[in-house]
C-alpha positions in Angstrom: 0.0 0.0 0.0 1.3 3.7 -0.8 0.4 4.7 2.9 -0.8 3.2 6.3 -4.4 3.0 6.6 -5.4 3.4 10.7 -8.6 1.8 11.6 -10.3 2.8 15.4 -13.3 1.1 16.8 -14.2 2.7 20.4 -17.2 2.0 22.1 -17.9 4.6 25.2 -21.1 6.1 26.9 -24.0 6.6 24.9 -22.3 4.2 21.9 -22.9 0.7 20.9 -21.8 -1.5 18.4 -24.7 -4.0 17.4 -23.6 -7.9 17.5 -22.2 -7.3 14.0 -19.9 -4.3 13.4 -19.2 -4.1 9.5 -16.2 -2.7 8.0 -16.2 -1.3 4.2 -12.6 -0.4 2.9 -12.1 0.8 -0.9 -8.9 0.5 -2.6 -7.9 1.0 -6.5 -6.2 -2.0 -6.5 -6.8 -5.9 -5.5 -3.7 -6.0 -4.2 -4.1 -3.7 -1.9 -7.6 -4.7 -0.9 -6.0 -8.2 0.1 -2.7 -7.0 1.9 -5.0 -4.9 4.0 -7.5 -7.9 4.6 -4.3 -9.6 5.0 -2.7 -7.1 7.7 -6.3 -6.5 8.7 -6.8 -10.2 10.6 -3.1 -10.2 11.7 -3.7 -7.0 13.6 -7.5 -8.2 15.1 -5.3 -11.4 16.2 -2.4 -9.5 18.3 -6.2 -8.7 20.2 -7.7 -11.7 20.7 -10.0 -10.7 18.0 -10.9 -12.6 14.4 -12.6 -11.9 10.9 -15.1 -14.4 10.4 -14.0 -15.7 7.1 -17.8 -16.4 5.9 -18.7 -13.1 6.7 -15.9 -11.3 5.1 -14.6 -11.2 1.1 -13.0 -8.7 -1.4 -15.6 -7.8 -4.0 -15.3 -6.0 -7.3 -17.0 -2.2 -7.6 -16.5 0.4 -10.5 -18.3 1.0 -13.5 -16.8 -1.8 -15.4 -17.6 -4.3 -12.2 -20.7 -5.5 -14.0 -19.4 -6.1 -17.5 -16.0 -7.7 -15.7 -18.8 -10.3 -13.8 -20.4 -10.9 -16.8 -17.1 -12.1 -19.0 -16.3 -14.3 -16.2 -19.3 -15.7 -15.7 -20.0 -14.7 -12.6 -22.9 -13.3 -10.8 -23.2 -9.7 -10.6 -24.8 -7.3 -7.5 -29.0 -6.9 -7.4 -30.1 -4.1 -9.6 -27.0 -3.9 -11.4 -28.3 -6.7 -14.1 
């Protein structure tokens, strides 16, 4: 990644995270979006903390996301065909 990306979940009076707190990162690059993911479950570990793999995955966005789906073969996101 060009630069460190910093991530801070608190939780202090008056705020509460339901049972699932969901994350959404953007990047240009796949790369990037799996070295973070990467770095990401490494850094959740060092706090006794996990990514629940099910849960969690790298999609494709971008105005050529639908076309790029559709050449693969692959399914594409509601209401975008």
């Amino acid at each position: 990644m060009s630069r460190e990306v910093h991530v801070r979940f608190c939780e202090s009076v008056g705020v509460r995270f339901s049972r699932a707190t969901r994350l959404v990162a953007c990047f240009q690059y796949k790369q990037e979006a799996q070295r973070f993911r990467e770095e990401l479950v490494e850094r959740l570990g060092k706090f006794g903390l996990e990514v629940e793999p099910t849960k969690t995955k790298v999609m494709e966005f971008g105005r050529f996301a639908v076309e790029n789906a559709r050449k693969r073969g692959g399914r594409t996101a509601k209401g975008f065909g």
